[in-house]
N, C-alpha and C positions, 0 to 999 in steps of 0.2 A: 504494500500500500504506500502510497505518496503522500506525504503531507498536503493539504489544500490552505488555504488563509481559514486562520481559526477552525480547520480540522475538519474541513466538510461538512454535510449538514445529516439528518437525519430526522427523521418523520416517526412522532412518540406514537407506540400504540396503533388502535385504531382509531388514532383522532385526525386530525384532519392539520396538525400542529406542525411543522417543520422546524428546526433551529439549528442555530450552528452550532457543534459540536462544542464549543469553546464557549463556555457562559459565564458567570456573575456571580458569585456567593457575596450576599450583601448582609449577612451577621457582623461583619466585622464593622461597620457604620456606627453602632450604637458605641456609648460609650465602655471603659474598663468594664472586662465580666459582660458585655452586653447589657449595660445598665445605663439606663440615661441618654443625655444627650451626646453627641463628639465632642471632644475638643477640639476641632477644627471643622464645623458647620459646612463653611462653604469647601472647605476642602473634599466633603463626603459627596457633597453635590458632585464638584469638580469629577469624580473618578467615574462616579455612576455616566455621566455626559461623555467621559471622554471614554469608556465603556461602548456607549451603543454608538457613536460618533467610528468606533473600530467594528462595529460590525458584530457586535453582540446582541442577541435576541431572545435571550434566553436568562433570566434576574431570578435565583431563589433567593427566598424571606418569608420572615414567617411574622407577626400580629405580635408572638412574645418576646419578640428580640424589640429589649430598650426597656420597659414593652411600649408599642405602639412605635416607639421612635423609630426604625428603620422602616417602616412603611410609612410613614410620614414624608421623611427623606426622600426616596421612591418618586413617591408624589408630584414633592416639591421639584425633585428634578427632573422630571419626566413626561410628567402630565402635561398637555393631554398627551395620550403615549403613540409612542410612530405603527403605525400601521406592520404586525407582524410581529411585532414585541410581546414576548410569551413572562407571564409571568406568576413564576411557582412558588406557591405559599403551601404551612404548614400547621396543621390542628394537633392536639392532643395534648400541648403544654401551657404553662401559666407561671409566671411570676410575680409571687405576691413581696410585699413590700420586704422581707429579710433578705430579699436577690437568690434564693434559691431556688430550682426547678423543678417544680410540680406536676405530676400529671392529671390534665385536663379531657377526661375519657365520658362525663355524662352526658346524655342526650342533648339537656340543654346547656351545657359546656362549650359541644362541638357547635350548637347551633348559634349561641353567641360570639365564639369565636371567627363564624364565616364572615356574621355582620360585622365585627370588628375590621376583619380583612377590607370588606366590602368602602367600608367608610373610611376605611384611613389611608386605603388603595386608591382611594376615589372611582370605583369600580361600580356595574351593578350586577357584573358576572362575573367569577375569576375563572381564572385560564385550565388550570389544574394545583389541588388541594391534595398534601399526602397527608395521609393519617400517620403518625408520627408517635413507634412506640416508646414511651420513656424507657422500661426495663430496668434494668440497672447501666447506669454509666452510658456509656457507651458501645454497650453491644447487645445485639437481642436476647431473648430469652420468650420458650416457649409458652402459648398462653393464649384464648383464643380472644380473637379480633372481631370476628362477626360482628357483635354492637354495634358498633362505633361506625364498621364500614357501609351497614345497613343506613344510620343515620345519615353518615356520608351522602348516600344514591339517592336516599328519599330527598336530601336539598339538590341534589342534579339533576333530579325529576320535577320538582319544582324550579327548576330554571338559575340558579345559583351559582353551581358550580358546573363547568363545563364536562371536567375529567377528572379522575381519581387515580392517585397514588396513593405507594407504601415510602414510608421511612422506619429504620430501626427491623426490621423483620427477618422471621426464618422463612426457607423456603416453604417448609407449609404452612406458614400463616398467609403467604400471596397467594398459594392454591385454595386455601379460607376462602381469601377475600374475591380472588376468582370465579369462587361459584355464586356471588353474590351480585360482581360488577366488572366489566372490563376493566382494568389495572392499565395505565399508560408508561407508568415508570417504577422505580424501585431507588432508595434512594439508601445507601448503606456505608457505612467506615469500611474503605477499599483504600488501598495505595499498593505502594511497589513492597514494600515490605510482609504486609496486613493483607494477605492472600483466602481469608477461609471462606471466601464469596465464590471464588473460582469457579465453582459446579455452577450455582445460580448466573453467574454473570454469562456464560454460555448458555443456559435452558431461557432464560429473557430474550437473549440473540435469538434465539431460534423460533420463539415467538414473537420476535420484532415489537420486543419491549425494552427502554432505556432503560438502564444501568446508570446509575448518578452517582457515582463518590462521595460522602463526603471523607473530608480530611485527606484530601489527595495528596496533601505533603506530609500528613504526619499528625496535624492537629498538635496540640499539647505539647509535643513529644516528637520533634522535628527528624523529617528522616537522616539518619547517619550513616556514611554505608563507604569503606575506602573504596568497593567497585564503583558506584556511585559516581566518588568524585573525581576516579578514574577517567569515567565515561566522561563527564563533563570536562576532564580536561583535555582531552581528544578531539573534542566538538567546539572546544573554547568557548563554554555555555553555563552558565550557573546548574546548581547539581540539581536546584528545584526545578528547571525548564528541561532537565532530561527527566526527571520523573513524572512531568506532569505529558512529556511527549512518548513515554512506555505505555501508559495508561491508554492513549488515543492510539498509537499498536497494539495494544492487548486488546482489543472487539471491538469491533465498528458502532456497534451499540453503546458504546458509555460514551457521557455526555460529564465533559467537566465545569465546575463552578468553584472554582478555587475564589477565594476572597481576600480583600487589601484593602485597605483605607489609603495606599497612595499610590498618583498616579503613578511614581515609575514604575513601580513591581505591578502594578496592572500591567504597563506596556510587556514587560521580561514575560508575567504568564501569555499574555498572546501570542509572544514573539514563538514560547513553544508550538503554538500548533504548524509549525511551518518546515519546524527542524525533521531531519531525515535523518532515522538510524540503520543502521547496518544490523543485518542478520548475525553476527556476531557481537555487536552490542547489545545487541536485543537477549543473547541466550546469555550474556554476564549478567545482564540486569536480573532476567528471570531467577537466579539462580542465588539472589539477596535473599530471599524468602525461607532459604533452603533450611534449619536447622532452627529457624529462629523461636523463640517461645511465645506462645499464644502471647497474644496483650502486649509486646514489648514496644508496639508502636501505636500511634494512638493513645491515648489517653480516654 
């Protein structure tokens, strides 16, 4: 595969939704912890504009990040929005005033939370809404979802929400939610290191359903790897634009949203979807994964 500008596109789902491969994680907007406002207001704007100004289509955010403040920002930057501009929000959390993360799984939780979306998006339909399991930490943990994703379909039926995702999930909990609702995406902690997606990120592909990352660099817990910055110094490429250009070689189907609060490292992750790896960088890279213990990356 050839790199394209921002990594080619791809079409979520059965929906009707194209984007470029290359998107937006806008959590990082709000302020420290995802709390509050930025400290640099117009700066946040700045990135989100020179974002779609590059050819981005594709904004996740979610109503509890800030809370309400990065959808605000959004807004402000954006609104009214360019024709094609996809943008992905998240239900099933809350943060109440101690700043810690809550999950938000009741009927009328998930239903206040759309209008949230709805009103601070300045929307009166969103794009696509993932159900968002808290679980512990970071990673999923089995447990069934039907509820919530039922609630989901019943506001898509009522004209709300266009399409449905998953965030946080095992593979049977999308087969859950699959017998309930077409699923357009999956959105889960994947990078180069943090492999145990592997099987699902292939059975999505094959049902031409997006794969979304998060934490494509590492989250919390930055990727560290001498092959790594090996690679990177072969390509003369920072080690996060080779890890985020492995990601866009490993399936056609993932769709990355890495996130920055400033514009240069905006520009350095775009500049990834363009780099070309060799089939021999590609099997070093694979080959980070190898030994490593559950959790070590990621937070």
């Amino acid at each position: 595969m050839r790199p394209t500008s921002l990594g080619g596109s791809f079409t979520l789902g059965k929906s009707s939704l194209t984007v470029n491969r290359m998107g937006y994680g806008a959590m990082q907007l709000a302020g420290p912890g995802v709390w509050g406002p930025p400290k640099d207001p117009d700066g946040a704007v700045a990135v989100l504009r020179e974002a779609v100004a590059a050819g981005v289509n594709h904004i996740d955010t979610a109503d509890y990040y800030g809370p309400h403040v990065t959808n605000q920002i959004v807004r402000q930057a954006l609104h009214p929005y360019p024709a094609g501009l996809v943008i992905v929000t998240k239900l099933g959390g809350r943060r109440p005033p101690d700043k810690s993360w809550q999950p938000a799984i009741l009927p009328q939780e998930l239903t206040a939370g759309v209008h949230d979306n709805l009103r601070n998006l300045g929307l009166d339909v969103l794009d696509i809404v993932n159900y968002r399991v808290m679980g512990s930490g970071h990673g999923p943990e089995e447990g069934s979802i039907a509820e919530q994703v039922t609630v989901l379909a019943d506001l898509q039926r009522k004209g709300l929400i266009r399409h449905i995702g998953l965030s946080n999930v095992t593979a049977s909990q999308v087969a859950e939610a699959q017998a309930i609702t077409d699923i357009v995406c999956v959105q889960n902690n994947y990078n180069l290191a943090y492999r145990h997606d592997d099987t699902l990120v292939d059975e999505l592909g094959r049902q031409g359903i997006a794969y979304v990352p998060f934490f494509p660099l590492g989250g919390f817990a930055p990727l560290q790897s001498a092959a790594l910055e090996a690679a990177a110094a072969s390509l003369q490429a920072k080690p996060m634009q080779v890890a985020l250009a492995w990601l866009l070689y490993r399936a056609p189907n993932i769709l990355l949203i890495p996130g920055t609060s400033s514009v240069h490292h905006l520009r350095e992750n775009l500049e990834a979807a363009s780099m070309e790896l060799s089939p021999e960088t590609i099997a070093e890279l694979d080959a980070i994964a190898i030994g490593r213990p559950h959790g070590s990356v990621g937070a």
